[in-house]
ROSEMI-22661 format. One record per atom (N, C-alpha, C): residue number from 1; x, y, z; atom name; chain. Coordinates in Angstrom, 1 decimal. Each point is the difference from the previous one (the first is absolute). Last residue first. Layout:
# residues N
R     k     east    north       up    a   c
R   NUM        X        Y        Z   CA   A
...
This chain:
# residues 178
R     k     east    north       up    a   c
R   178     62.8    201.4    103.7    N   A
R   178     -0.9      0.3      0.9   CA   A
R   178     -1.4     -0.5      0.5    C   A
R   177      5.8      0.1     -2.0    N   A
R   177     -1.4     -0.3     -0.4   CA   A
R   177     -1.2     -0.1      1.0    C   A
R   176      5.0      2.2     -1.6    N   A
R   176     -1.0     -0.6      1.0   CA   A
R   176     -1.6     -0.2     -0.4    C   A
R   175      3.9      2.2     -2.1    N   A
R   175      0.0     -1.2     -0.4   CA   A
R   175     -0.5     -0.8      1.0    C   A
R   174      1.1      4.5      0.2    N   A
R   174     -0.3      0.0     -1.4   CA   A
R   174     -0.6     -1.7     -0.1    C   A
R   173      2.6      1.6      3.5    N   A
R   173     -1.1      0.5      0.4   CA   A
R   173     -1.2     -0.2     -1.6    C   A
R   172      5.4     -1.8      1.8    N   A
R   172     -0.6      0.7     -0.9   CA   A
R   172     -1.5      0.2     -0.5    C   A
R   171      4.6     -0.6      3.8    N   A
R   171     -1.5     -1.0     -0.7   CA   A
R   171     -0.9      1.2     -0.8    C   A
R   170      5.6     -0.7      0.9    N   A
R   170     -0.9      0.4     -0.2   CA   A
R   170     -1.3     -0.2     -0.4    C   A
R   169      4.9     -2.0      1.8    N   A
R   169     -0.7      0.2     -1.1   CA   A
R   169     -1.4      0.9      0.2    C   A
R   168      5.8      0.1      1.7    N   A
R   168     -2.0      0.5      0.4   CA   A
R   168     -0.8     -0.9     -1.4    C   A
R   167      4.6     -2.5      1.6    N   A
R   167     -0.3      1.6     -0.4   CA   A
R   167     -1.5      0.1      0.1    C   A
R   166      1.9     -4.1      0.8    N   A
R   166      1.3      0.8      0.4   CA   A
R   166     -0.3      1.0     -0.1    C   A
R   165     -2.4     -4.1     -2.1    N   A
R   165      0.9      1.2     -0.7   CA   A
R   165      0.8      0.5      0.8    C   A
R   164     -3.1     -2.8      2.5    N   A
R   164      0.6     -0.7     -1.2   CA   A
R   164      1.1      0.9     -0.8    C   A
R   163     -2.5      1.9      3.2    N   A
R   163      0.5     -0.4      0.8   CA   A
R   163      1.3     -1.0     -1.0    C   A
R   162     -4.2      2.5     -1.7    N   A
R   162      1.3      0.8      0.1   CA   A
R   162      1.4     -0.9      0.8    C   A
R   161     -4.1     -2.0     -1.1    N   A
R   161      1.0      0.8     -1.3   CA   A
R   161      0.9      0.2      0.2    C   A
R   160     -3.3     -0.6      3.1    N   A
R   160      1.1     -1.3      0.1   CA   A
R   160      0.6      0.1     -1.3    C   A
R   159     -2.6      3.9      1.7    N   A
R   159      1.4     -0.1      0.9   CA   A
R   159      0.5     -1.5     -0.5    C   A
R   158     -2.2      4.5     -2.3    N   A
R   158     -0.4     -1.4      0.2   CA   A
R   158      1.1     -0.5      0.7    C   A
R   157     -1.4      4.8      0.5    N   A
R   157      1.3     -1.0     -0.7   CA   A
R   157     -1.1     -1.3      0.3    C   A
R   156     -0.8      5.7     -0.1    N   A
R   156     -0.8     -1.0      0.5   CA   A
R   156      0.6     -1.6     -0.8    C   A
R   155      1.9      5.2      1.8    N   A
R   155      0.1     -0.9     -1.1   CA   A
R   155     -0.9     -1.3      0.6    C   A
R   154      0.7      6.0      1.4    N   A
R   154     -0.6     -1.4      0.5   CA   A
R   154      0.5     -1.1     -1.2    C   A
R   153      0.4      5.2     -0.2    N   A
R   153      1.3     -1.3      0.5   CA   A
R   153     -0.7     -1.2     -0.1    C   A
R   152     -3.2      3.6     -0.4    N   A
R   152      1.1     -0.4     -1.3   CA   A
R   152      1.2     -0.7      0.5    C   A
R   151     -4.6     -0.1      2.9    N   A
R   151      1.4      0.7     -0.4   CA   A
R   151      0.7     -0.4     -1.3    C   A
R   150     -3.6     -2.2      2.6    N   A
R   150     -0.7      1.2      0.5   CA   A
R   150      1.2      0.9     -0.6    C   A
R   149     -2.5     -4.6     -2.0    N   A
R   149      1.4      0.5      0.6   CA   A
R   149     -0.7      1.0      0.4    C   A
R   148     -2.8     -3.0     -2.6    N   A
R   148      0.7     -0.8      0.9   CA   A
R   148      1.2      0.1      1.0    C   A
R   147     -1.2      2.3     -4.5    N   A
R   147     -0.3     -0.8      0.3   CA   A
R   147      0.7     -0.8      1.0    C   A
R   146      0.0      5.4     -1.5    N   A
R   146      0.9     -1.1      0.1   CA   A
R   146     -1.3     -1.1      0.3    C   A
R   145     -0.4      4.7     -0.5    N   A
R   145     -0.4     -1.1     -0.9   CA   A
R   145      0.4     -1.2     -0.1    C   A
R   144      0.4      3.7      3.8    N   A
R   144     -1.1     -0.8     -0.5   CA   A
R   144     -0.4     -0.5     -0.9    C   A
R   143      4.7      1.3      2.6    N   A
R   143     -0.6      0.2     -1.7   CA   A
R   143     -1.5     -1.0      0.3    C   A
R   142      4.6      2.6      3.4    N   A
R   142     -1.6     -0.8     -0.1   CA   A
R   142     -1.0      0.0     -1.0    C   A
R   141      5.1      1.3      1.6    N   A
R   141     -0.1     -0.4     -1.4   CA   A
R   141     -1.5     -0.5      0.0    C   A
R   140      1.2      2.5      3.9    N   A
R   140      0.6      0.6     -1.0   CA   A
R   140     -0.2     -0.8     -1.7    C   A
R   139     -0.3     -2.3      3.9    N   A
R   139     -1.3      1.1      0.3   CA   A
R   139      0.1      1.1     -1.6    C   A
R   138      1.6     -4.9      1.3    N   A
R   138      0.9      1.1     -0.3   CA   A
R   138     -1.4      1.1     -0.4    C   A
R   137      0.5     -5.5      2.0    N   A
R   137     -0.6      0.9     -0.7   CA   A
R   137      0.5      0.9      0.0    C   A
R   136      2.9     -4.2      0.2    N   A
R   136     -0.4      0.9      0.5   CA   A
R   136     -1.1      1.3     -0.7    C   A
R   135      1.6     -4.9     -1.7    N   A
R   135      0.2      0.9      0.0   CA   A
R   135     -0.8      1.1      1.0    C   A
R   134     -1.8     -4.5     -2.9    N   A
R   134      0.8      0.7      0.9   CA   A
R   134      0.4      1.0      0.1    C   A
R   133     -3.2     -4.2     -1.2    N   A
R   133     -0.1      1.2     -0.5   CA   A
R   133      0.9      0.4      0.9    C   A
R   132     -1.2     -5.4     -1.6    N   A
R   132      0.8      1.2      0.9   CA   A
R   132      0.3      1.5     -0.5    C   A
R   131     -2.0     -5.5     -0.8    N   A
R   131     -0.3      1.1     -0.4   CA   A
R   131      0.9      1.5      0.6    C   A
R   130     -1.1     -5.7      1.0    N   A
R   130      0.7      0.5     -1.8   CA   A
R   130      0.0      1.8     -0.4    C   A
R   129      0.9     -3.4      4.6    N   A
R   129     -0.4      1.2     -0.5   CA   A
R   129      0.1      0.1     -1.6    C   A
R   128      1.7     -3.5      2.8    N   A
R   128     -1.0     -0.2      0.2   CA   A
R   128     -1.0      1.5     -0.7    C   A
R   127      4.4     -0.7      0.9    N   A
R   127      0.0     -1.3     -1.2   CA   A
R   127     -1.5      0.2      0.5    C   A
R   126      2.4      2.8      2.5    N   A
R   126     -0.5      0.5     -1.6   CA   A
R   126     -0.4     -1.1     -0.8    C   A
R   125      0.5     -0.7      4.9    N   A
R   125     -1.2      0.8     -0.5   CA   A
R   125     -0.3      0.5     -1.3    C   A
R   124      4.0     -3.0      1.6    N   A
R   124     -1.6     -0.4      0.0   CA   A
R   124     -1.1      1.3     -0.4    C   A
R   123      4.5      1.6      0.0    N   A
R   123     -0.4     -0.7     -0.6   CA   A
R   123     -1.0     -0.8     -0.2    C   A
R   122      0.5      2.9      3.7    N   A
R   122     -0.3      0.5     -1.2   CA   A
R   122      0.0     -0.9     -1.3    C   A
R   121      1.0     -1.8      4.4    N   A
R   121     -1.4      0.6     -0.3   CA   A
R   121     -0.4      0.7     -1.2    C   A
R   120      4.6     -1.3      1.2    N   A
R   120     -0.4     -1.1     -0.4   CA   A
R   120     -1.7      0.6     -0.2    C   A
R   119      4.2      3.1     -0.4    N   A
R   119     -1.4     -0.2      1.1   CA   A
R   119     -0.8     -1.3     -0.5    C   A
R   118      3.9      2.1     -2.1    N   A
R   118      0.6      0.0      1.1   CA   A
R   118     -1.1     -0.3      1.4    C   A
R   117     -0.3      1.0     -5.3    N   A
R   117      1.2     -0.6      0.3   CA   A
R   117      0.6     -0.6      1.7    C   A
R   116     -4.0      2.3     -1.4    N   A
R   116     -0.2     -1.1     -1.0   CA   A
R   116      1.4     -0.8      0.5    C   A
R   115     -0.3      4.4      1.6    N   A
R   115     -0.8     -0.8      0.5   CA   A
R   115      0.0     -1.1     -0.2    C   A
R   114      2.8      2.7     -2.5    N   A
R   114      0.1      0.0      1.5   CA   A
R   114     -1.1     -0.7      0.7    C   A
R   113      0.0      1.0     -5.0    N   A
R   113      1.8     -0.1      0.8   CA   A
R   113      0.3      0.0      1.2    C   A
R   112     -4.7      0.3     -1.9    N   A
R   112      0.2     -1.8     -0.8   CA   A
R   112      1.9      0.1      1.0    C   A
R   111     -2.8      3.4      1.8    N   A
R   111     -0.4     -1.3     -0.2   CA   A
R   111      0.7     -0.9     -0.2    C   A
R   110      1.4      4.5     -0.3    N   A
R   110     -0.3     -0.5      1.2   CA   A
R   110     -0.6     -1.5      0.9    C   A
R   109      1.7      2.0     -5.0    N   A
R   109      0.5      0.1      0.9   CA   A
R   109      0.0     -0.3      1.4    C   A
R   108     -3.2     -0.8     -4.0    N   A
R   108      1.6     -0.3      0.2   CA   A
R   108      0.8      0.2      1.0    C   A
R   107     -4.6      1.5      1.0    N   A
R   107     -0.2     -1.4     -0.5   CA   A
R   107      1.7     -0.6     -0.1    C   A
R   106     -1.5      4.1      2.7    N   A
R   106      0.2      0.0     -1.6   CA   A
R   106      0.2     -1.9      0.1    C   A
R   105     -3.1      2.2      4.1    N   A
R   105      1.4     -0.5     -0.6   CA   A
R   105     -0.2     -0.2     -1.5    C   A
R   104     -3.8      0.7      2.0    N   A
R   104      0.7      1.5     -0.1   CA   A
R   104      1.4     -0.7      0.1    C   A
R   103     -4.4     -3.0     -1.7    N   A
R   103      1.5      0.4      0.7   CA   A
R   103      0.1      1.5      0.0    C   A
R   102     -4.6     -4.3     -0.9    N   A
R   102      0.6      1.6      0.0   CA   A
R   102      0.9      0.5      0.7    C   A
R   101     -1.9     -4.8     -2.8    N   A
R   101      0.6      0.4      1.3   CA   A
R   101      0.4      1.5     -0.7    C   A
R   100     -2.8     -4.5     -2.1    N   A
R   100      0.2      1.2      0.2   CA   A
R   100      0.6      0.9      1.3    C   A
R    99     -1.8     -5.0     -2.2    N   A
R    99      0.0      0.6      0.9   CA   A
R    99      1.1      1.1     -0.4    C   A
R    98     -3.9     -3.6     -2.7    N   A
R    98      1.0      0.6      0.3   CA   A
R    98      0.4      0.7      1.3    C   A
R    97     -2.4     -4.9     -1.4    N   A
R    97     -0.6      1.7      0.0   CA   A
R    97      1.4      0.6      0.9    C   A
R    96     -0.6     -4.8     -1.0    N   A
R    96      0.1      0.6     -1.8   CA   A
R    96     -0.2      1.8      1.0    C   A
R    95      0.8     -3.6      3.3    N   A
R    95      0.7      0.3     -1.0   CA   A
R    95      0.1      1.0     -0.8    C   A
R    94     -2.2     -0.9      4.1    N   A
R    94     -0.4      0.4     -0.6   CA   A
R    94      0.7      0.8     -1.4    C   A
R    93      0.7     -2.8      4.0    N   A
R    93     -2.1     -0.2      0.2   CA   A
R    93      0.2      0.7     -1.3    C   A
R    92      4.7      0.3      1.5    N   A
R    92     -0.6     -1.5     -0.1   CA   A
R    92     -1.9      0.1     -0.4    C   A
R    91      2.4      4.1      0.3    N   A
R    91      0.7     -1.0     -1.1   CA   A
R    91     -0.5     -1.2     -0.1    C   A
R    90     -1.3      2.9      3.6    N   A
R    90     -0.8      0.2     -1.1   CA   A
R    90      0.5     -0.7     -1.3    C   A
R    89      2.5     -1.0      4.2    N   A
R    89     -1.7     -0.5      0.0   CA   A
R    89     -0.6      0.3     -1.1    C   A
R    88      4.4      1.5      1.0    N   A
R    88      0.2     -0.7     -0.6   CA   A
R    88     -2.1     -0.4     -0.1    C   A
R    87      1.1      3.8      1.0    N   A
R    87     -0.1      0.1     -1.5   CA   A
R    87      0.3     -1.5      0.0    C   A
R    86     -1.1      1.4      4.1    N   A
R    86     -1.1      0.2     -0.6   CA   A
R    86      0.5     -0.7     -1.7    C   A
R    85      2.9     -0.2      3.8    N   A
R    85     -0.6     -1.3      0.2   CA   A
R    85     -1.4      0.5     -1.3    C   A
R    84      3.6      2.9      0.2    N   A
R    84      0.4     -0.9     -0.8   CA   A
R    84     -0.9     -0.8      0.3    C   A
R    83      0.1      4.1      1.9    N   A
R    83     -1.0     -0.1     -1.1   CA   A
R    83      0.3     -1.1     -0.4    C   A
R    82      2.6      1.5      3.9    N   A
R    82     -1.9      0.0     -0.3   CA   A
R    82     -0.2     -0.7     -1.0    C   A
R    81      4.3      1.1     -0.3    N   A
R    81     -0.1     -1.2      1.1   CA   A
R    81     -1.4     -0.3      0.1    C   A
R    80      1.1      4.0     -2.2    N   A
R    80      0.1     -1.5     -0.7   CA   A
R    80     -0.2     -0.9      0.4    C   A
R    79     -0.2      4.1      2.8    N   A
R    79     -1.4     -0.5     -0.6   CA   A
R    79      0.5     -1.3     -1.6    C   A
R    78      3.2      1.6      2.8    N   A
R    78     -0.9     -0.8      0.9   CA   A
R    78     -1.2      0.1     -0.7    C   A
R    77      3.5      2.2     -2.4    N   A
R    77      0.2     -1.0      0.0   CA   A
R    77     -1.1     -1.6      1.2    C   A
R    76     -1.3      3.8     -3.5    N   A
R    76      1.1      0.8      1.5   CA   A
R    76      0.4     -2.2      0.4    C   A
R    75     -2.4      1.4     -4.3    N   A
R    75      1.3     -0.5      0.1   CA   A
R    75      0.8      0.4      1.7    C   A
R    74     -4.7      1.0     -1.1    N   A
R    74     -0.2     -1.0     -0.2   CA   A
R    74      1.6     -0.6      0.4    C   A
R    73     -2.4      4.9      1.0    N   A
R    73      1.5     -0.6     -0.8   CA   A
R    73     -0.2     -1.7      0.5    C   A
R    72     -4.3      3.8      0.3    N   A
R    72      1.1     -0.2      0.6   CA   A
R    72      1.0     -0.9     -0.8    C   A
R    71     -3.1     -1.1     -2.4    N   A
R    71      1.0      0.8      1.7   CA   A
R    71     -0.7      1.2      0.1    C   A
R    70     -1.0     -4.9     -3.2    N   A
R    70      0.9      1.2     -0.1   CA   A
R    70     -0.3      0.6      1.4    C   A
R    69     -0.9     -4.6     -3.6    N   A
R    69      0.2      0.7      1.4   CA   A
R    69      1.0      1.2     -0.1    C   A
R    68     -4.2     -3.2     -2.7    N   A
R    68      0.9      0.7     -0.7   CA   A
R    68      0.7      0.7      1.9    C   A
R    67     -2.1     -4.3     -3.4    N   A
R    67     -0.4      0.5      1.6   CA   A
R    67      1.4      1.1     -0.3    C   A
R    66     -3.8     -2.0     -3.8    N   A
R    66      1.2     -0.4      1.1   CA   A
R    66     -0.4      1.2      1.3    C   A
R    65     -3.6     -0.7     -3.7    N   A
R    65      1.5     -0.1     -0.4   CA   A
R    65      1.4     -0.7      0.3    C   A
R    64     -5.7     -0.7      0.5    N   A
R    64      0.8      0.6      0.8   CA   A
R    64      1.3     -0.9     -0.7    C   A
R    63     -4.4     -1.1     -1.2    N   A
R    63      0.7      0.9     -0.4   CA   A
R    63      1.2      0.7      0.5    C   A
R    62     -1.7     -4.0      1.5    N   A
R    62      0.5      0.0     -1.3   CA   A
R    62      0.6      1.1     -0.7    C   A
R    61     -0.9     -0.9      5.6    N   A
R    61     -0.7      0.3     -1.3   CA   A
R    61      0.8      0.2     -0.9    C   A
R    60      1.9     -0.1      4.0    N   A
R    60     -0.9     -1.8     -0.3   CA   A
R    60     -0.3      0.8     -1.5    C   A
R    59      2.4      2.6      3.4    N   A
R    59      0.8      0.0     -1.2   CA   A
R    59     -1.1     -1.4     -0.6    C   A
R    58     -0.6      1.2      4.2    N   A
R    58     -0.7      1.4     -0.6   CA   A
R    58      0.7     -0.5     -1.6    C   A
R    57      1.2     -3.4      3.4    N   A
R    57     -1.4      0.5     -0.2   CA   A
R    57     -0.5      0.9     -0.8    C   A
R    56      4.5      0.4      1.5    N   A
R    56     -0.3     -1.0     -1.5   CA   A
R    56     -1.3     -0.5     -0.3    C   A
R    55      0.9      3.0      3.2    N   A
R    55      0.4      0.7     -0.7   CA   A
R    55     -0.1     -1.1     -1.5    C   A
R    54     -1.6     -0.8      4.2    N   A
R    54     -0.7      0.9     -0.2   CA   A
R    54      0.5      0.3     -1.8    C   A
R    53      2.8     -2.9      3.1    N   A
R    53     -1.4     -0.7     -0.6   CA   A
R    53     -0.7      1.4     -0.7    C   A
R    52      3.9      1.4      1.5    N   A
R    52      0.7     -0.8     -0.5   CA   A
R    52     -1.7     -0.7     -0.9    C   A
R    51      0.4      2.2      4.5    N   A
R    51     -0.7      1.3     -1.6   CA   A
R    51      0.4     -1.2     -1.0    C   A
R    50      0.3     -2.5      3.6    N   A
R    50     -1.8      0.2      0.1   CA   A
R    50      0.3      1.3     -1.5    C   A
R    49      3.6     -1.3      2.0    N   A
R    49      0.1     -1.1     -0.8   CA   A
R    49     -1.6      0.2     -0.3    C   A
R    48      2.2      4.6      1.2    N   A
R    48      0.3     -1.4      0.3   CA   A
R    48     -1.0     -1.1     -0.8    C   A
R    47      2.0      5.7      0.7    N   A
R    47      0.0     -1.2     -0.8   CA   A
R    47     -0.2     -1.4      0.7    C   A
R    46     -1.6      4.8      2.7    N   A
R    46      1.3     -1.3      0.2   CA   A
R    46     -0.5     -0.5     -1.9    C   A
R    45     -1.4      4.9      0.4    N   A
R    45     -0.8     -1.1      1.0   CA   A
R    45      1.1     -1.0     -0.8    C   A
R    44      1.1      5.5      0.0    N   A
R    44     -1.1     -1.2     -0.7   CA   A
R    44     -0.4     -0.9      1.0    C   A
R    43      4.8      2.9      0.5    N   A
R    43     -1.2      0.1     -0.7   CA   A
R    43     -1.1     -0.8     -0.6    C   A
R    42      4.8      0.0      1.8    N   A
R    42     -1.4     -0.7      0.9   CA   A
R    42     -1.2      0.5     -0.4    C   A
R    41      4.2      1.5     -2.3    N   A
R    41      0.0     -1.8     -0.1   CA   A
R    41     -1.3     -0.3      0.9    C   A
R    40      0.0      5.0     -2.9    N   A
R    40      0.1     -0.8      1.7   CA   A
R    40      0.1     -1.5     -0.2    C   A
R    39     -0.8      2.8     -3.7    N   A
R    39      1.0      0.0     -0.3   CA   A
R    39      0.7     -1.3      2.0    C   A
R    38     -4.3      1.0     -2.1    N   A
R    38      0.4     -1.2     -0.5   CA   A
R    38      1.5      0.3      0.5    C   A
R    37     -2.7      3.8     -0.4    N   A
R    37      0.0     -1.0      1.6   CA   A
R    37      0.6     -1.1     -0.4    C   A
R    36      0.0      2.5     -3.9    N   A
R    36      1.2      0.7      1.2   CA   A
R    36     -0.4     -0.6      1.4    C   A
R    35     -1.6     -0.1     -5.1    N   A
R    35      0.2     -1.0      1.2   CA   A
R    35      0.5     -0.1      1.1    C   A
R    34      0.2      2.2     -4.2    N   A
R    34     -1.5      0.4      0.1   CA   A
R    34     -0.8     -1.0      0.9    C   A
R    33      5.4      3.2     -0.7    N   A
R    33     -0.9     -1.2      0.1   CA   A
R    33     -1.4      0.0      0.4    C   A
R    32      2.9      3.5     -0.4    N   A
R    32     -0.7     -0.3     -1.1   CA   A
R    32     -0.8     -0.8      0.2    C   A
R    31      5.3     -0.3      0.8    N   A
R    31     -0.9      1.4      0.4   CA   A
R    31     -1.0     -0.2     -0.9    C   A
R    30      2.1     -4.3      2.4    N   A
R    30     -0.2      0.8     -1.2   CA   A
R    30     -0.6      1.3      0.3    C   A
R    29      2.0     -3.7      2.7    N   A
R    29     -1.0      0.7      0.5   CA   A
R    29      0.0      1.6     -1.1    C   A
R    28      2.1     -4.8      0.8    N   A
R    28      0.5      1.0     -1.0   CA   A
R    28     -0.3      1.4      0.5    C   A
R    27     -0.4     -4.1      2.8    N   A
R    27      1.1      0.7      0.0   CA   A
R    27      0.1      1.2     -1.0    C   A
R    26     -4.7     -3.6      2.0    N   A
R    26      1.0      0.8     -1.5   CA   A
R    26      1.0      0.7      0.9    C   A
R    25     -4.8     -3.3      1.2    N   A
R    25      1.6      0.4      0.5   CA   A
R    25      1.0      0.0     -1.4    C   A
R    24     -4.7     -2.2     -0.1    N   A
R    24      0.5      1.0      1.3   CA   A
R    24      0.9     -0.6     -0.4    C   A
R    23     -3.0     -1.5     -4.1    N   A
R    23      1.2     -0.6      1.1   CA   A
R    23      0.1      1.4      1.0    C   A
R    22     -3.6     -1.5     -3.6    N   A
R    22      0.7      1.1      0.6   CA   A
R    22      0.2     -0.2      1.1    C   A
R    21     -2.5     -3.1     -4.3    N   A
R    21      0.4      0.2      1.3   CA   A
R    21      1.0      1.1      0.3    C   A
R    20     -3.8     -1.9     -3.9    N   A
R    20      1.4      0.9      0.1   CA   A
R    20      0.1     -0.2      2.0    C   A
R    19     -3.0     -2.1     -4.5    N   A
R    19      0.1     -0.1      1.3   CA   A
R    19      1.4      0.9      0.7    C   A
R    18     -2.7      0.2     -5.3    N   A
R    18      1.0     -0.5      1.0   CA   A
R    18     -0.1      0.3      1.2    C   A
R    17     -1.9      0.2     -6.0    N   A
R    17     -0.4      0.4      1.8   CA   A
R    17      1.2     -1.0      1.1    C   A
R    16      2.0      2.1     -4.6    N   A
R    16     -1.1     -1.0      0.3   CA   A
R    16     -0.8      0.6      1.6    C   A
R    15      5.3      1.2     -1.0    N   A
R    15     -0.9      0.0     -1.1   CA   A
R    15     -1.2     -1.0      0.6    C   A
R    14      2.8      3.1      3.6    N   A
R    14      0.2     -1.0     -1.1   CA   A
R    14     -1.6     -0.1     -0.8    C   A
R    13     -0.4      2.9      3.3    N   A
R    13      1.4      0.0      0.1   CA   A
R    13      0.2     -1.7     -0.5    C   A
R    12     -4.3      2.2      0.0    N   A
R    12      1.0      1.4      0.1   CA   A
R    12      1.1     -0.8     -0.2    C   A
R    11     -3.8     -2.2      0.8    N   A
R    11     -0.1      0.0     -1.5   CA   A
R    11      1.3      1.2     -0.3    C   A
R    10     -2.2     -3.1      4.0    N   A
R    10      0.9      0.6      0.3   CA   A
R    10     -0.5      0.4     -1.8    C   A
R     9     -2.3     -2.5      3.7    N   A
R     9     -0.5      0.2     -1.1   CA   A
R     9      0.8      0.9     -0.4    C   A
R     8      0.7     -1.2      4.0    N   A
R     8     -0.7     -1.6     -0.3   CA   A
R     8     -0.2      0.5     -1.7    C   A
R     7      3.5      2.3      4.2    N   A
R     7     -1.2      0.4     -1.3   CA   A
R     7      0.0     -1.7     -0.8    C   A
R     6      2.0      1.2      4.7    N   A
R     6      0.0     -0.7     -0.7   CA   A
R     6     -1.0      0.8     -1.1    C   A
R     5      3.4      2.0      4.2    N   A
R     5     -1.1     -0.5     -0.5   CA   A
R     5      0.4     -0.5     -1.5    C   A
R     4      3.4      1.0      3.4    N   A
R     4     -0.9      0.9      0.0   CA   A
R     4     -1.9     -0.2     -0.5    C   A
R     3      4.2     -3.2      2.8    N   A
R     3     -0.6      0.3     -1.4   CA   A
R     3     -0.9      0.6      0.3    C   A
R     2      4.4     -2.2      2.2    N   A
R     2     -0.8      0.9      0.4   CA   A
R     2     -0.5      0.0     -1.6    C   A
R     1      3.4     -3.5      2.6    N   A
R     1     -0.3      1.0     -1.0   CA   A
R     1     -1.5      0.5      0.2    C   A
């Protein structure tokens, strides 16, 4: 797996200050997109066990929220394979602080009814994710008052709710504390 870059001081894409990573290599290849090199799998410089140190390195300080990953498409499947040695490590060094994932797959359908069901990697990876924004960006629905979205489709799900219920729950932007 391949990675576009790291932001050490992220404040755009989840709640708090956060460490965000951007995975190479998308299929959606959204009209719009505001990541369209991300879209190349060989795009960037190698993931390895040295960005893995950097990245939980960069996560030490107190302040620092979580770790938030997005794309290029996090859920292509070789970059799950990627990312599981980071999310299991950030779980272990660093329980209480949240993680956050950016999809152009619909969460139900793509995810929890086909992935989840059929990719031992997806499972590990969502037991590890409390946050999930989805859905393909849609040039045509682009609302800049959205929080944390580029589209009126997008749904930002809590995923071990949702996983428990069977259905979307919904994280609700009202009740973060900062």
């Amino acid at each position: 797996m391949n990675y576009a870059d790291i932001k050490q001081y992220d404040i755009s894409n989840g709640p708090g200050i956060r460490i965000s990573i951007f995975v190479s290599g998308c299929n959606h290849h959204c009209k719009g997109c505001f990541n369209q090199e991300t879209w190349d799998f060989n795009y960037g410089k190698p993931f390895t066990e040295e960005t893995i140190d950097t990245i939980i390195e960069y996560m030490k300080p107190s302040f620092i929220k979580g770790l938030t990953i997005l794309g290029g498409e996090p859920f292509e499947r070789v970059n799950q394979q990627g990312l599981l040695p980071l999310l299991r490590k950030v779980r272990k060094v660093y329980p209480e602080k949240d993680i956050w994932c950016f999809t152009g797959f619909d969460f139900m359908k793509d995810i929890y009814s086909n992935m989840y069901q059929n990719w031992e990697e997806t499972r590990e990876m969502l037991s590890y994710i409390d946050t999930i924004v989805d859905g393909k960006f849609v040039e045509e629905l682009k609302d800049l008052s959205l929080r944390f979205k580029g589209s009126s489709n997008q749904k930002t799900i809590l995923v071990k709710e949702t996983l428990e219920k069977g259905e979307p729950v919904l994280w609700d932007d009202r009740q973060v504390q900062y």
